[in-house]
C-alpha positions as CSV (number, residue, x, y, z in Angstrom):
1,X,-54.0,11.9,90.4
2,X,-53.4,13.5,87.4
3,X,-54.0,17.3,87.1
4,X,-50.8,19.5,88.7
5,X,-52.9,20.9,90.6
6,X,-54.1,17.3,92.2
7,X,-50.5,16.3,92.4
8,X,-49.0,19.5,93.9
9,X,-49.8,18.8,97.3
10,X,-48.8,15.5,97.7
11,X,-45.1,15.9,96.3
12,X,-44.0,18.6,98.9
13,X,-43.3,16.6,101.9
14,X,-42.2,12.9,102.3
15,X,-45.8,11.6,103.4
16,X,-46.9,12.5,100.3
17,X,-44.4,11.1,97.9
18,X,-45.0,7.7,100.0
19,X,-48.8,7.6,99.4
20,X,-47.3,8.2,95.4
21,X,-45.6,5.1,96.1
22,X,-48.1,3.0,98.3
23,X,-50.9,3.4,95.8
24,X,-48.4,2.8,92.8
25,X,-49.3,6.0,91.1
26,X,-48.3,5.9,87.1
27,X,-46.4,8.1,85.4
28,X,-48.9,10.0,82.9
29,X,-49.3,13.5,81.4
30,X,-48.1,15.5,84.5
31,X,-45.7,13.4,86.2
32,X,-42.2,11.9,85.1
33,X,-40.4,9.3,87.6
34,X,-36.5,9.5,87.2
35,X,-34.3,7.0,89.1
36,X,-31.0,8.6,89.2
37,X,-30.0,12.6,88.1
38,X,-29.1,13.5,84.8
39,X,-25.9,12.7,84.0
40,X,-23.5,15.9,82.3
41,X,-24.1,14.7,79.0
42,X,-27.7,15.0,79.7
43,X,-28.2,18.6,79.7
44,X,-30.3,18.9,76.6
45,X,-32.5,16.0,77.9
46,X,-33.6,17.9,81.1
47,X,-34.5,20.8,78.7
48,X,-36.5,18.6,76.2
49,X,-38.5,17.0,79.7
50,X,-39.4,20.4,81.5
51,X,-40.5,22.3,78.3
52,X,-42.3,19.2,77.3
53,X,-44.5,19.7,80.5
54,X,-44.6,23.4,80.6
55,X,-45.9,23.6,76.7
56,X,-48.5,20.8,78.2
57,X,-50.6,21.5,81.2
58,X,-47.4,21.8,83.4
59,X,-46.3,18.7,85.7
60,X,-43.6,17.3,88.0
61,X,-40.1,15.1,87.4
62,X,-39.5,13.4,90.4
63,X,-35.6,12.4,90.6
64,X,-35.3,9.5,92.7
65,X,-37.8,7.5,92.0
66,X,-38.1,4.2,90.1
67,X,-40.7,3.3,88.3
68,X,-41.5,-0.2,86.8
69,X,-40.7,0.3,82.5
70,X,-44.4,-1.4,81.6
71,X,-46.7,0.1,83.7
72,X,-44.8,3.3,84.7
73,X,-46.3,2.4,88.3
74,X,-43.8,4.3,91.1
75,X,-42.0,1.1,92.7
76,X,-39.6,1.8,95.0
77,X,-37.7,5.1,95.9
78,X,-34.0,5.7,94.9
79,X,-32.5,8.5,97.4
80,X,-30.3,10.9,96.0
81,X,-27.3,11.9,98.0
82,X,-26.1,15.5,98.0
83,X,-29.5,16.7,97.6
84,X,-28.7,20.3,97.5
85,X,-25.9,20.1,95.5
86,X,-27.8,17.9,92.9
87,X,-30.8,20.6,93.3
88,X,-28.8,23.9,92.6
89,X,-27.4,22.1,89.5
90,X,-30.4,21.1,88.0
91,X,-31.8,24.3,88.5
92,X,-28.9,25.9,86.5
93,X,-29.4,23.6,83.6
94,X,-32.8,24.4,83.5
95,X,-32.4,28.3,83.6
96,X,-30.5,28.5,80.5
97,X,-30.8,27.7,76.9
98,X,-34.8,27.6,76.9
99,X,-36.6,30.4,75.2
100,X,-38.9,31.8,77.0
101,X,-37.3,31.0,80.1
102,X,-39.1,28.9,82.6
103,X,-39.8,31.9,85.1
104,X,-41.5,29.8,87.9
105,X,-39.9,26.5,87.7
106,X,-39.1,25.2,91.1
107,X,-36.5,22.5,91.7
108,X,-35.9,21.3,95.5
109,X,-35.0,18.3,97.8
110,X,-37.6,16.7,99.9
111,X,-35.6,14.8,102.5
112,X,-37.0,10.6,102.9
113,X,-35.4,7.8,104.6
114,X,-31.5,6.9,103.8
115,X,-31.3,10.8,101.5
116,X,-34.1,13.0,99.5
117,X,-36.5,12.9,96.2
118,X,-35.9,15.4,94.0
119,X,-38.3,17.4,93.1
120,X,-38.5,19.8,89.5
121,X,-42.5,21.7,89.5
122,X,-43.4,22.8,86.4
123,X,-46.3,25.0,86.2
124,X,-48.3,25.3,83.3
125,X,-46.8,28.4,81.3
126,X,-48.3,31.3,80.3
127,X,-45.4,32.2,77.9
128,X,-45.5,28.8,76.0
129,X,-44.8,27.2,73.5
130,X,-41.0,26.9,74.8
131,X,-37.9,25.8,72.8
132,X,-34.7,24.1,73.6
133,X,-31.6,25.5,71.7
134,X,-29.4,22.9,71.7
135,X,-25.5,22.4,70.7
136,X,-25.9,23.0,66.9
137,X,-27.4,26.1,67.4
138,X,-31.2,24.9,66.2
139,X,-34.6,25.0,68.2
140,X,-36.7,22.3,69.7
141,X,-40.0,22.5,70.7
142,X,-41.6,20.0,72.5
143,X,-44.8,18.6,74.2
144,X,-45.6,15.9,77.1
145,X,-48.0,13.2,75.8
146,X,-49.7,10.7,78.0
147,X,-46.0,8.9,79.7
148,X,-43.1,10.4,77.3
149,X,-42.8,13.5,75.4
150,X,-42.6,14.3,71.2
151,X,-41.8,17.1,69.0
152,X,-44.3,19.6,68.6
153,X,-45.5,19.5,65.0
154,X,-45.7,23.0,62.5
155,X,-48.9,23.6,63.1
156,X,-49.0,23.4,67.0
157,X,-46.1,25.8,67.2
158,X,-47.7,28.5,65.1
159,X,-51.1,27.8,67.2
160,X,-49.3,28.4,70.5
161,X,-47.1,31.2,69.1
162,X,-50.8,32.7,68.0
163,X,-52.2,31.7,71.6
164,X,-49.4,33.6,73.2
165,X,-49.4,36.6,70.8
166,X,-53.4,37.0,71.3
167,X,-53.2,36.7,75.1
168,X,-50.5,39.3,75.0
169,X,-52.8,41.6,73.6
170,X,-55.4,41.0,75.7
171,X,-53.5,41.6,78.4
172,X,-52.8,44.9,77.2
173,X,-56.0,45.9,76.3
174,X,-57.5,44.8,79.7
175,X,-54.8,46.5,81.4
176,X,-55.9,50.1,79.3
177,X,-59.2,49.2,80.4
178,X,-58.9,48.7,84.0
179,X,-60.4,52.4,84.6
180,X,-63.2,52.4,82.6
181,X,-65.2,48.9,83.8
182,X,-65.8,45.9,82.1
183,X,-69.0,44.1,80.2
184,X,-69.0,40.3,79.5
185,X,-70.4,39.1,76.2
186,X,-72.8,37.1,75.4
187,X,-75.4,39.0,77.0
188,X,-77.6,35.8,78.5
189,X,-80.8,37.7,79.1
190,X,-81.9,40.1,76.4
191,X,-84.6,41.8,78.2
192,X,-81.9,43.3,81.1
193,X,-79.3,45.9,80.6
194,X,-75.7,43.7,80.9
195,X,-73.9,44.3,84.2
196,X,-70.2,46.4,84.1
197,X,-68.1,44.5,86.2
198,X,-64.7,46.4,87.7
199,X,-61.5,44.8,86.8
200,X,-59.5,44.0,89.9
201,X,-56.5,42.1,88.8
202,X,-54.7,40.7,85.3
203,X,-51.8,38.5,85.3
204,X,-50.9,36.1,82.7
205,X,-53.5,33.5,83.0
206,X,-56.4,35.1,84.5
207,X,-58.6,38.7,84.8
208,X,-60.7,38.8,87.9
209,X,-63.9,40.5,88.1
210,X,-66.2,42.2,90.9
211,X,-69.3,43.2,90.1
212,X,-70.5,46.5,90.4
213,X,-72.2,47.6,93.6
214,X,-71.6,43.9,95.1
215,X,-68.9,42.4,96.5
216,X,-68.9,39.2,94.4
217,X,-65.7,38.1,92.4
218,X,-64.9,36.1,90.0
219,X,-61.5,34.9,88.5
220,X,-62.0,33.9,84.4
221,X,-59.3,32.5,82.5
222,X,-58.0,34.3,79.7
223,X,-58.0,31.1,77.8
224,X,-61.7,31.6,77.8
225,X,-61.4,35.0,75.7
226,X,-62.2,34.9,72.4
227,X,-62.3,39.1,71.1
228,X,-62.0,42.2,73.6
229,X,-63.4,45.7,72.1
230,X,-61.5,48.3,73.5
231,X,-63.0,51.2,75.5
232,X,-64.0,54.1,73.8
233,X,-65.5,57.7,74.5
234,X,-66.8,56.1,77.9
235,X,-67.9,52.9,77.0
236,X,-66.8,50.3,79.1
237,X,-64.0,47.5,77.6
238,X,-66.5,44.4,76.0
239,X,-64.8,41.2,76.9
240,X,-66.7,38.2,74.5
241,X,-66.4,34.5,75.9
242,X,-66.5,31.0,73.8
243,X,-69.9,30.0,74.2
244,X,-68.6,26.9,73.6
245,X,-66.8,26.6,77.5
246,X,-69.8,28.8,78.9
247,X,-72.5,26.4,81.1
248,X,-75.4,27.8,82.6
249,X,-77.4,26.6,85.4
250,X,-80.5,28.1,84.7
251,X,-81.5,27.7,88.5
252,X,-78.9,30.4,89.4
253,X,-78.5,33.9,88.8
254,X,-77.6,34.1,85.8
255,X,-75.1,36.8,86.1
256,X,-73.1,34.6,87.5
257,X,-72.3,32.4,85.1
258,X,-68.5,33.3,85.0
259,X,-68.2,30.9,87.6
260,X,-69.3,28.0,85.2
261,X,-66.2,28.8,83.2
262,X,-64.2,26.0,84.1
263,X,-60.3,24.3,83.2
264,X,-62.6,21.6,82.5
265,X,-64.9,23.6,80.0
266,X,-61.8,24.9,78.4
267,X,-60.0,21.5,78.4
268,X,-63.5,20.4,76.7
269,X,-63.7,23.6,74.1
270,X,-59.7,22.9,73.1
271,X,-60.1,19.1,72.5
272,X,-63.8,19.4,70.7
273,X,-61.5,22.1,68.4
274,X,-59.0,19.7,68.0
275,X,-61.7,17.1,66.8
276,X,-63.6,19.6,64.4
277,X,-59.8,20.0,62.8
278,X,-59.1,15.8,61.9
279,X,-62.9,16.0,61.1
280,X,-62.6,18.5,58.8
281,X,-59.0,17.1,57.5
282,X,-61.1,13.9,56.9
283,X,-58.7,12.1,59.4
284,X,-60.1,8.9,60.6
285,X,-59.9,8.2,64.7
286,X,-59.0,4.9,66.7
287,X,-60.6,4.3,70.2
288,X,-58.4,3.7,72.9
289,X,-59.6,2.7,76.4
290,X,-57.2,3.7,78.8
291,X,-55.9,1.5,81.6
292,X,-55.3,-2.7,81.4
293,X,-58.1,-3.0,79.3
294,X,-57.9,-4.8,76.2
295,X,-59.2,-3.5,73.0
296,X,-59.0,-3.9,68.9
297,X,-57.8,0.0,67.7
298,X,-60.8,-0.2,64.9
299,X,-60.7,3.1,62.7
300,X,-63.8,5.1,63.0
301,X,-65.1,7.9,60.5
302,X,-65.5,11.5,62.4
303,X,-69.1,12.4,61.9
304,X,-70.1,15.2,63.8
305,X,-68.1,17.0,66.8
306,X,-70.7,19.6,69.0
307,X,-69.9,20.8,72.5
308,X,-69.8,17.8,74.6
309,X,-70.2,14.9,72.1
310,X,-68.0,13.3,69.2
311,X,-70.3,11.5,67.1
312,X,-67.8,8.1,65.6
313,X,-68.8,5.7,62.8
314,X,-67.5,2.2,62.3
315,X,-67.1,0.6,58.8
316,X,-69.8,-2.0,59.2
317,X,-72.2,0.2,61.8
318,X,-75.3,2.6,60.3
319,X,-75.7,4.3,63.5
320,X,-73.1,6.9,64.7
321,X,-71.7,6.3,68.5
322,X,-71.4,9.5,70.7
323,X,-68.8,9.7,73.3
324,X,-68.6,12.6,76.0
325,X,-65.8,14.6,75.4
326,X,-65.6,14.8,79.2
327,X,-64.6,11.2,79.0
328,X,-61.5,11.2,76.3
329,X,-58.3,11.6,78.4
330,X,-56.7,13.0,75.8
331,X,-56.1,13.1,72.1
332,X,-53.2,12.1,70.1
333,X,-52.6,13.1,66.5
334,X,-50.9,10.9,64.1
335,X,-50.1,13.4,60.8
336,X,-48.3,9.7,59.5
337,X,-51.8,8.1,58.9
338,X,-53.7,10.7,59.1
339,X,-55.3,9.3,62.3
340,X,-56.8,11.3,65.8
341,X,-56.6,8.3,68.8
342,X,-58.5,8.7,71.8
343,X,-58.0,7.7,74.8
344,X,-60.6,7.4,77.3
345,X,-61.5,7.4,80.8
346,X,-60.9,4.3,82.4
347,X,-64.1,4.7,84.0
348,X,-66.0,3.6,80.7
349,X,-65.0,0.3,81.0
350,X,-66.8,-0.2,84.5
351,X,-69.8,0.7,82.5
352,X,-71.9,-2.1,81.1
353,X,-75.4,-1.3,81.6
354,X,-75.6,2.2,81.6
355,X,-73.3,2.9,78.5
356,X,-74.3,3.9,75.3
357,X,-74.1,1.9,72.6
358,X,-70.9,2.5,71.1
359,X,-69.1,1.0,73.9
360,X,-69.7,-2.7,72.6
361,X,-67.9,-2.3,68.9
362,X,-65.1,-0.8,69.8
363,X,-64.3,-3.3,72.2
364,X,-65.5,-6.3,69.5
């Protein structure tokens, strides 16, 4: 389990938190185990661990759980006593000195045997990235990463403030729109007249669609966006996509290809953009395979980055090994050396047979 949405039902009531615990589920990118509350001096650390998660994909602290320090398996719970109280005080701490606030952050007990998990959901902002002022009057920003957190460099603070600045504008200009219809660009048959669709509803993260004389919808996140051209003397607003997180099944109709745009697809575009950045930087990249699986971190040139494959070349190899984007769990710059490492799937090193090529060097 690792998505917040995967983990949201299952840490609401005290059967789920116990199949956390039975299977041994690890800390990762979405969840943080904490085995006692934070303590008054503390304050500033809370902060630093909820932005973290909201300028991520969002995810969950769960206070009152112990976790075992090498794995960062869920062990054994640790019940906190005066639950509410606890609750309410955490919450406070939370709703102050962070900037944006954290709007819909929930904190809440969830009552077990001998006293109650605390439970702090973070949702994946819309308003990000989030600082931390703390004591001496400075901002921190920061960002969850794999089982702790680290400061966000420079250049992903001015890329989320430009993120949040250009989604604010679309919002706008989808809002001014709302009367006169929508069209969706790129127009994927150039022998039909493109379809208006009606905008129904725009909140922070999402426009949904219903096409016009049907009764089909569609939600597309605004991630997905790349320009809008406003509506003019009649014309419709244009609303034009990344092609790169666009899929089309050929065997459908192809006007409904908004449903094909995918978290995954975006997750894919934003970590192929990431790529095409250290490639272009002339960063080199390390190969991690995720899980208890041992490997030699050999540095790889960064030949070629498309929509679903990075193309890596060892020192010694002539051939250049493409791994699915699909299966990187995530990337993690290193601006020190210069260096992109990624982490796959643990499902890679199942593979024997079936694998491509690249799978036997990097475990050499």
């Amino acid at each position: 389990m690792r998505t917040f949405d995967e983990l949201r039902p299952v840490t609401h009531d005290s059967s789920g938190l116990q199949r956390l615990m039975n299977d041994h589920v690890c800390e990762g990118p979405c969840l943080d185990y904490k085995r006692e509350p934070y303590r008054n001096n503390d304050h500033e650390e809370a902060r630093r661990d909820a932005t973290a998660f909201a300028n991520h994909r969002g995810g969950f602290i769960l206070v009152g759980v112990e976790e075992d320090r090498t794995t960062g398996a869920a062990l054994i719970f640790s019940p906190i006593a005066d639950a509410h109280q606890v609750a309410n005080r955490l919450r406070d701490i939370l709703s102050d000195l962070i900037e944006p606030r954290l709007s819909d952050i929930e904190v809440f007990p969830v009552n077990i045997a001998d006293g109650s998990v605390i439970v702090v959901q973070i949702p994946p902002s819309d308003k990000n990235p989030h600082a931390v002022r703390i004591a001496t009057g400075r901002y921190e920003w920061w960002v969850r990463q794999d089982r702790s957190k680290r400061e966000m460099r420079f250049d992903e603070i001015i890329e989320g403030i430009r993120r949040d600045t250009v989604r604010r504008e679309h919002i706008r200009l989808l809002e001014a729109g709302r009367t006169a219809g929508c069209i969706v660009q790129p127009i994927l048959d150039a022998g039909r007249e493109p379809s208006t669709w009606s905008i129904i509803a725009v909140n922070g993260q999402s426009i949904t669609l219903q096409r016009q004389a049907s009764s089909s919808e569609v939600t597309l996140p605004l991630a997905a966006i790349a320009e809008i051209t406003p509506a003019a003397a009649g014309r419709p607003i244009q609303v034009h996509l990344n092609r790169g997180c666009i899929d089309i099944n050929a065997q459908e109709d192809r006007w409904c290809y908004l449903s094909s745009v995918s978290q995954e697809a975006l997750s894919r575009l934003e970590k192929g953009r990431e790529l095409e950045r250290a490639r272009v930087a002339n960063w080199r990249a390390t190969v991690t395979p995720h899980g208890e699986w041992p490997a030699e971190n050999l540095p790889f040139t960064i030949v070629r980055v498309d929509k679903y494959h990075v193309r890596l070349q060892g020192r010694s190899c002539a051939n250049a090994f493409p791994i699915p984007i699909d299966h990187i769990r995530q990337t993690n710059a290193m601006p020190e050396s210069r260096t992109m490492n990624l982490e796959l799937d643990m499902i890679l090193g199942c593979r024997t047979q079936d694998m491509v090529g690249y799978l036997r060097p990097i475990t050499r």
